[in-house]
C-alpha positions in Angstrom: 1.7 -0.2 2.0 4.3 -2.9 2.5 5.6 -0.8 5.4 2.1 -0.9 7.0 1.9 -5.0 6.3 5.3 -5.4 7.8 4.4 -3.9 10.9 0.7 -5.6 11.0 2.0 -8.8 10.5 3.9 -9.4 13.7 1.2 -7.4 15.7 -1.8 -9.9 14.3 0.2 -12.8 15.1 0.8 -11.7 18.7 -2.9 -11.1 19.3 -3.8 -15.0 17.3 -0.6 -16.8 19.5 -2.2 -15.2 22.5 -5.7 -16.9 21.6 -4.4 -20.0 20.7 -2.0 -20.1 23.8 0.4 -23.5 24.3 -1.7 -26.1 21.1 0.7 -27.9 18.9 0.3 -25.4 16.1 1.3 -22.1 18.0 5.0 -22.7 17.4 4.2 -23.7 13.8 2.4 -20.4 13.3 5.2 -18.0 15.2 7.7 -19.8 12.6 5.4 -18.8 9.9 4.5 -15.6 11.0 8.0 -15.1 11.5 8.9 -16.0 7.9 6.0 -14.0 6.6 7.5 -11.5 8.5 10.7 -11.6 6.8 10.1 -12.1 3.4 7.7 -8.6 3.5 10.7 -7.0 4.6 12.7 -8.4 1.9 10.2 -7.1 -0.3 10.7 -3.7 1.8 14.3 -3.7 1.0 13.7 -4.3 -2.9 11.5 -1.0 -2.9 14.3 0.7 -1.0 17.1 0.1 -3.2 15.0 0.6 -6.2 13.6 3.8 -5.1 15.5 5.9 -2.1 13.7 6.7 0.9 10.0 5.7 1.3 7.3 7.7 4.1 4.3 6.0 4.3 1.0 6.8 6.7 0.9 10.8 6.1 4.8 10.9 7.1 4.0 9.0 10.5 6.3 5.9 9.0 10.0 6.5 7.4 12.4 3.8 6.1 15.8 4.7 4.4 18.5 2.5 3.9 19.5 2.5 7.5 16.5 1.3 8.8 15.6 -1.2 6.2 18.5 -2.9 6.9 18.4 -3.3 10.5 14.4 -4.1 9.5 15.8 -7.3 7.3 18.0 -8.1 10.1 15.9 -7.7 12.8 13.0 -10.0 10.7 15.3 -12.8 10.0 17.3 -13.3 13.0 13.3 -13.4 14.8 13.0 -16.2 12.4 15.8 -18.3 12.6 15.1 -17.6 16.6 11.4 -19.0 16.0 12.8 -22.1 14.1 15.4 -22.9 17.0 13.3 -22.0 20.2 10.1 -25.0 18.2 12.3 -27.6 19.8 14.4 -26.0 22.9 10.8 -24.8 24.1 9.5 -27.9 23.8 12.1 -29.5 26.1 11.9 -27.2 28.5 8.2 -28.1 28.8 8.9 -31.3 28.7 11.3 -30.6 31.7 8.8 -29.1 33.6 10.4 -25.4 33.1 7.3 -23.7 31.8 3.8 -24.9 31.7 0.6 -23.7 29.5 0.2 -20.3 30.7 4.0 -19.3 30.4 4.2 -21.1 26.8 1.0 -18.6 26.0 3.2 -15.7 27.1 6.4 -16.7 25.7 4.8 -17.2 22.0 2.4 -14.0 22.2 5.1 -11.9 23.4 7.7 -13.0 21.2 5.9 -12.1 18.0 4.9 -8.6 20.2 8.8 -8.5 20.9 9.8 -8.3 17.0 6.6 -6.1 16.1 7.7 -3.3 18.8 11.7 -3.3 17.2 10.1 -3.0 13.9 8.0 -0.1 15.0 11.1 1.4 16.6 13.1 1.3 13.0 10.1 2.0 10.7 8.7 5.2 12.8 8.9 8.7 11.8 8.2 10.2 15.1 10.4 10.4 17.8 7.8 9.9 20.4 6.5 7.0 18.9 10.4 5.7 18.9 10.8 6.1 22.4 7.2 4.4 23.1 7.6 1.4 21.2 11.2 1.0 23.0 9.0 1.1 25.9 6.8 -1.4 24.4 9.9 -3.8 23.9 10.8 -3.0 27.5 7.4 -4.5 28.7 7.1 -7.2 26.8 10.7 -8.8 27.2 10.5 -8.4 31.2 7.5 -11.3 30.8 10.0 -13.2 28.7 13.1 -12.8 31.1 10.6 -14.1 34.0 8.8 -16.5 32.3 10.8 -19.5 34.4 9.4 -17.9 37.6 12.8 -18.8 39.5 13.7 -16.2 42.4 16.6 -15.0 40.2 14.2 -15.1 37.2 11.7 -12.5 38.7 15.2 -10.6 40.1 16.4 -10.4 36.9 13.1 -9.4 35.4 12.7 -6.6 38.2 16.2 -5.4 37.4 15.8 -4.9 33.6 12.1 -3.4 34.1 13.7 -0.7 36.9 17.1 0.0 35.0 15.8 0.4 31.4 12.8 2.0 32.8 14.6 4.6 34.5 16.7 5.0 31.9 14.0 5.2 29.2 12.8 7.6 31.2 16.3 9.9 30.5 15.5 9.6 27.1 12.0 10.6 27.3 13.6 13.8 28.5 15.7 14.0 26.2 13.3 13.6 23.5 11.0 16.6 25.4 14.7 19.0 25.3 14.8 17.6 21.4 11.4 18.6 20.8 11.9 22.3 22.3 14.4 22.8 19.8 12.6 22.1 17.5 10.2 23.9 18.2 11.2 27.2 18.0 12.2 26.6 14.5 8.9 24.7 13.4 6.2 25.7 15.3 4.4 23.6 17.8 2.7 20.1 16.2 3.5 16.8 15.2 6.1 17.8 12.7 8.3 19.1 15.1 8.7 15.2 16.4 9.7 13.7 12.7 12.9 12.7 11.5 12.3 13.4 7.9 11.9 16.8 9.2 14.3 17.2 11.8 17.5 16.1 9.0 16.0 18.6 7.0 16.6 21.4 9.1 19.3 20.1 11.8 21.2 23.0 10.7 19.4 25.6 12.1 18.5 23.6 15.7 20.3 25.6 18.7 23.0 23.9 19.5 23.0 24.1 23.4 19.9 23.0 23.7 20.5 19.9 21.2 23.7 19.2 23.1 21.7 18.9 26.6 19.3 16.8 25.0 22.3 14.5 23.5 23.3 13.7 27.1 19.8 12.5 28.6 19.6 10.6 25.4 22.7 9.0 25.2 21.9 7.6 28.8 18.7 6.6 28.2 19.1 4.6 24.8 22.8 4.1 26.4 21.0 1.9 29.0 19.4 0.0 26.6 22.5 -0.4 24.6 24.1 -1.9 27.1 27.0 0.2 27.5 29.0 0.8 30.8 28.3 2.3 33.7 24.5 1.6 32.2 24.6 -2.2 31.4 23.9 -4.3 34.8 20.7 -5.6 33.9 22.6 -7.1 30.5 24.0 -10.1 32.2 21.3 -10.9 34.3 18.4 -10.6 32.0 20.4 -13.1 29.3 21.1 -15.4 31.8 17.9 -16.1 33.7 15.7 -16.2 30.4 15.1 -18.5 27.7 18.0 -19.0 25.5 15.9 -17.8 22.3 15.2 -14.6 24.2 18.7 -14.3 25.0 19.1 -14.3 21.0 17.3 -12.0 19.9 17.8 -9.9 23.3 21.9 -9.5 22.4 21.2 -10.1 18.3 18.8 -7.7 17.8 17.3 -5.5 20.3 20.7 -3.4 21.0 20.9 -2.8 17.5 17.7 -0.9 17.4 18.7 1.2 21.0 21.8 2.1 18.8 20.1 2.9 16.1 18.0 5.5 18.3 21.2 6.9 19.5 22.9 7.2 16.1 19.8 8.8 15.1 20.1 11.3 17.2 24.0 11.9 16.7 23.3 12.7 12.9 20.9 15.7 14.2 23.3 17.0 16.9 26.4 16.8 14.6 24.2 18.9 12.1 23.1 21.5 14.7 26.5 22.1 16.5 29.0 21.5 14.0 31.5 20.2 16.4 32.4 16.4 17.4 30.6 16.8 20.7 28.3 13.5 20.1 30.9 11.9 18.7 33.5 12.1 21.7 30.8 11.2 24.0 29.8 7.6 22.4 33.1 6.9 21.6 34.1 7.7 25.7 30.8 5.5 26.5 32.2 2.9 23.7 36.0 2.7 25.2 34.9 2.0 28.8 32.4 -0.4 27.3 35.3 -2.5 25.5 37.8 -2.6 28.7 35.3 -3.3 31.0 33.7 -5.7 29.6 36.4 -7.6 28.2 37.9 -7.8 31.9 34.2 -9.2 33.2 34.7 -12.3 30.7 37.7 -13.5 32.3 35.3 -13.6 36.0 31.9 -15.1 34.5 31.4 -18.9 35.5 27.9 -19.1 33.6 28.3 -19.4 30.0 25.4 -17.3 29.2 26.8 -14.4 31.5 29.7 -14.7 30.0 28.7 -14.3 26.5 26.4 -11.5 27.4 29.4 -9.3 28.2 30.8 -10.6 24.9 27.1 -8.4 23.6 28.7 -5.1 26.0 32.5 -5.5 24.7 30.7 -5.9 20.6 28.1 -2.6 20.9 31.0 -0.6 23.3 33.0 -2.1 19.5 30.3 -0.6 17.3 29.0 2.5 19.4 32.8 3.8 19.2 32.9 3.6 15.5 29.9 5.5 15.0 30.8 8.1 17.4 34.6 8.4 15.4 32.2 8.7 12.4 33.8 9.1 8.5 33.4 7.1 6.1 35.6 3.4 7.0 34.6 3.7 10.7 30.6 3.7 9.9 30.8 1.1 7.4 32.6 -1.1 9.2 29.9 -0.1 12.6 27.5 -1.4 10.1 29.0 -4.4 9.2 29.7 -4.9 13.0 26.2 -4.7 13.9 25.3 -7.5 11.3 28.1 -10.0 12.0 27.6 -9.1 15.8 23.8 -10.2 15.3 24.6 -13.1 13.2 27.3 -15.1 15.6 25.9 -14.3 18.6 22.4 -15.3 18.5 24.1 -18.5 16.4 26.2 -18.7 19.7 23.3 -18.4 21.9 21.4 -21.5 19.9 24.2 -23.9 20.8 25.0 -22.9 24.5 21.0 -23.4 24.9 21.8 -26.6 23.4 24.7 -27.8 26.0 22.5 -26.2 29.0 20.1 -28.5 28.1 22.3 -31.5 27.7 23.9 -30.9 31.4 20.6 -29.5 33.0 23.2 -26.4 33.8 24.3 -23.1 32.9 27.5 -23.4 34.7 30.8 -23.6 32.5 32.6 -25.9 35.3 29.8 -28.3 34.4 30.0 -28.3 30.9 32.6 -30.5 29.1 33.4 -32.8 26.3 30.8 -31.5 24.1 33.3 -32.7 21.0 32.5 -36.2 22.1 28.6 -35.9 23.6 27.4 -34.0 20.9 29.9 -33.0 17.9 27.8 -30.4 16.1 27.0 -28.5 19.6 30.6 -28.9 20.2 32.5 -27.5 17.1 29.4 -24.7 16.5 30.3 -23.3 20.0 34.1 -23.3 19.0 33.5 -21.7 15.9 31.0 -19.1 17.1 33.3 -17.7 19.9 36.1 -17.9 17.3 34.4 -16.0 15.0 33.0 -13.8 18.1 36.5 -13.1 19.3 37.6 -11.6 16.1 39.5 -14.6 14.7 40.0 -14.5 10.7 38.7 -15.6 8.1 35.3 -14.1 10.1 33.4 -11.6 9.2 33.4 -10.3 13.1 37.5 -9.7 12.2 37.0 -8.2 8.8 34.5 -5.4 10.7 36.8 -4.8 13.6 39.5 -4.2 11.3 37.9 -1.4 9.6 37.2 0.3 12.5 40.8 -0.4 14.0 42.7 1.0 10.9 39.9 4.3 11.0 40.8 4.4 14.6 44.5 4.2 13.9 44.1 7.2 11.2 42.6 9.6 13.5 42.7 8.7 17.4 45.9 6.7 17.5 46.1 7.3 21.1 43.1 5.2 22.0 44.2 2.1 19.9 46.0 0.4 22.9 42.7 0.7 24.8 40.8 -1.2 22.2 43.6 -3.6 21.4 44.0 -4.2 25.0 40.1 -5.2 25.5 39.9 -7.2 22.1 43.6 -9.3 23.5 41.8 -10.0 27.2 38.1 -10.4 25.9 39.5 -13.0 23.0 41.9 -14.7 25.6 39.1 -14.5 27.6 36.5 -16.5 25.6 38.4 -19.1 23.7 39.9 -20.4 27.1 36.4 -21.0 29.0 34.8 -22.6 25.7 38.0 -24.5 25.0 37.7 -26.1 28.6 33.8 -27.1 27.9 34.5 -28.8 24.4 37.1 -30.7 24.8 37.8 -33.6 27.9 35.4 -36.0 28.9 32.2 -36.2 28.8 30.6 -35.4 31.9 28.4 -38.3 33.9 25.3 -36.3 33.6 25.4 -35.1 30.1 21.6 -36.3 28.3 21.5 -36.3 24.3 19.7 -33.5 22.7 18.6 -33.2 19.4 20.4 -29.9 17.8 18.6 -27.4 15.3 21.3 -27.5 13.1 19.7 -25.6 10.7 19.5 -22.1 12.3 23.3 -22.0 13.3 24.4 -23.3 10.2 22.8 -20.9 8.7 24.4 -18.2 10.4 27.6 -19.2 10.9 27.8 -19.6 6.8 26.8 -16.3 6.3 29.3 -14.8 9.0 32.3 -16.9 6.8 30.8 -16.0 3.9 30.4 -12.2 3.9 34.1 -12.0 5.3 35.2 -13.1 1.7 32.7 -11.4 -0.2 29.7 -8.5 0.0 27.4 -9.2 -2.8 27.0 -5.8 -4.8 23.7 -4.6 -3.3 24.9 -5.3 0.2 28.1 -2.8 -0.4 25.5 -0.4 -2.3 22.3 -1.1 0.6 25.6 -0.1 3.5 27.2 2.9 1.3 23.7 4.7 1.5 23.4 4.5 4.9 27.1 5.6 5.5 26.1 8.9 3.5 23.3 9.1 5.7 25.6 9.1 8.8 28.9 9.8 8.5 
């Protein structure tokens, strides 16, 4: 049941923002919703941890520790995101950015936004995972566009044609997955479950499995973000809003790599081998280097940070793919401290775009003295982002360095080198806009302080210590997918 409200929740609120369109309560009730939102899957997570596993709807919804905790996630980065995007909306309406109609979108689709991710972590089917990544597709391309700007709509068109076509990879993949399956359970709707498909991964033929695996991993690849597949990344985050950028980088290429792990664990089952493994951490490598290297050329902030999201999931995607026991936990930790400081980083640049009507780093400066809070939250975030200690972003990549050192010593440099350049990278383009003078055209803005506080004290504080049913929630999933 709380599965089924958890899901409802976000859908109903879509459908009542829509009706209510731009009035002053609609982003009072898209913070609410949102919060309702999160404390059901709270509540979710409580009947987890008491109780294993839970299938709900006739075996059509699953939740295991793996899920529930990117559910959690997922639910309360959407709500800090609400909280933040209340006033940074309103300015840009005040600006003239977006007007009644686009406001009406960007609420309705928002809430549609979170209940489609939530669908994707909380569904039993595989079909029904691939359509409601679909559904995510569709509704974020109206958020990227909603400014309506030449390089909006491009941006828009781009993400809609690149994800689409690579969804579309992983809807074959899905059919090749099925076809296995098939021939060991019979034709139906349990051919297409997880709880079914783990159960008898063993006995899956392994070429077909494997040739699925490879349409997958470029369709949920695409979504990802990772290179060759990641060009609509940059442009989508920077022609947006900035709360869409959030939960764009914080949350939905959690839940395409959660798709893809998914679909590791059954592979690794049916073939015995490392074949899945080598491939996402090949994909993950090229992600890191490239990526890292693309910093150093961006001259909008938002860009730049949105390769920051490529270099963190090429990070994560490469620990899952080495697999065992340090590397997954620390992937797991990764995707929460990736989630946590970058959508925090994401409120404060939205914060000095607004104060210098500008996305471009060259004219942002002096936010130490303009706006102090903007100015030492954006320091600290791409600190924390760039793997400085006492972070938690350091204490994750450090697990996965010392698993990587253990068992693929050769590709250490590669990382090292892309972690070196991407944190040399970051922390000399922010250090240029926080410090000097401040600029002639920079306007006072009033800062949500309390959504990046928020997360930038959990990021410190889960470096120095995992309350006990944290470290118990992530060691269940790691024996799910190591």
């Amino acid at each position: 049941m709380t599965i089924l409200i958890l899901l409802i929740t976000p859908f109903i609120a879509a459908l009542v923002l829509a009706f209510i369109g731009d009035r002053r309560l609609a982003p009072v009730i898209n913070i609410f919703c949102s919060f309702l939102t999160f404390m059901v899957s709270v509540a979710l997570a409580i009947e987890v941890y008491n109780c294993g596993a839970i299938t709900a709807g006739g075996k059509f919804f699953f939740v295991d520790a793996f899920s529930v905790y990117l559910s959690v996630l997922t639910a309360f980065v959407s709500m800090t995101t609400a909280v933040f995007s209340r006033g940074y909306m309103q300015r840009e309406r005040e600006h003239g950015r977006v007007g009644k109609v686009r406001m009406r979108f960007y609420h309705a689709m928002f809430q549609m936004f979170i209940f489609a991710m939530l669908l994707s972590l909380l569904s039993n089917n595989i079909g029904v995972l691939w359509i409601s990544m679909e559904l995510a597709t569709l509704s974020t391309v109206l958020l990227v566009s909603l400014y309506r700007t030449p390089n909006a709509i491009e941006a828009a068109w781009k993400y809609f044609i690149l994800c689409g076509v690579g969804i579309a990879q992983a809807l074959f993949g899905t059919v090749l997955l099925y076809f296995a399956a098939e021939k060991v359970m019979g034709e139906g709707a349990e051919a297409l479950l997880w709880t079914n498909l783990i159960a008898v991964s063993g006995k899956l033929e392994p070429t077909g499995l494997s040739l699925a695996f490879v349409f997958l991993v470029v369709g949920y690849g695409t979504k990802v973000g990772l290179v060759p597949l990641h060009n609509w990344l940059p442009d989508a985050h920077s022609e947006g809003p900035t709360p869409i950028s959030a939960v764009l980088s914080g949350l939905l290429l959690n839940v395409a790599l959660y798709a893809l792990v998914r679909c590791k664990v059954l592979v690794d089952g049916s073939t015995h081998t490392h074949y899945a493994g080598d491939i996402m951490m090949g994909f993950g490598i090229v992600s890191i280097v490239v990526a890292a290297f693309s910093i150093l050329r961006q001259k909008d902030i938002k860009r730049m940070f949105s390769y920051s999201s490529v270099e963190h999931m090429g990070i994560a995607t490469f620990a899952f793919g080495l697999g065992g026991a340090t590397a997954t936990f620390g992937a797991l930790l990764h995707m929460l401290m990736h989630s946590l400081t970058k959508s925090s980083i994401f409120f404060t640049v939205g914060h000095a775009c607004q104060m210098h009507q500008s996305q471009e780093i060259a004219k942002i400066k002096g936010l130490f003295k303009s706006n102090p809070f903007v100015g030492w939250t954006l320091i600290l975030g791409a600190m924390a982002i760039a793997g400085m200690p006492p972070f938690g972003v350091f204490t994750s990549e450090f697990l996965i360095l010392t698993a990587a050192i253990k068992h693929v010593p050769l590709l250490v440099p590669l990382i090292l080198i892309g972690l070196s350049v991407a944190f040399a990278g970051l922390l000399r383009k922010v250090q240029y806009m926080v410090s000097g003078d401040i600029s002639s055209y920079s306007k006072p803005v009033e800062a949500a302080r309390t959504p990046v506080t928020l997360h930038m004290a959990l990021v410190l504080a889960l470096a120095f210590y995992m309350p006990n049913f944290l470290n118990k929630w992530f060691h269940a999933a790691v024996e799910l997918l190591k």
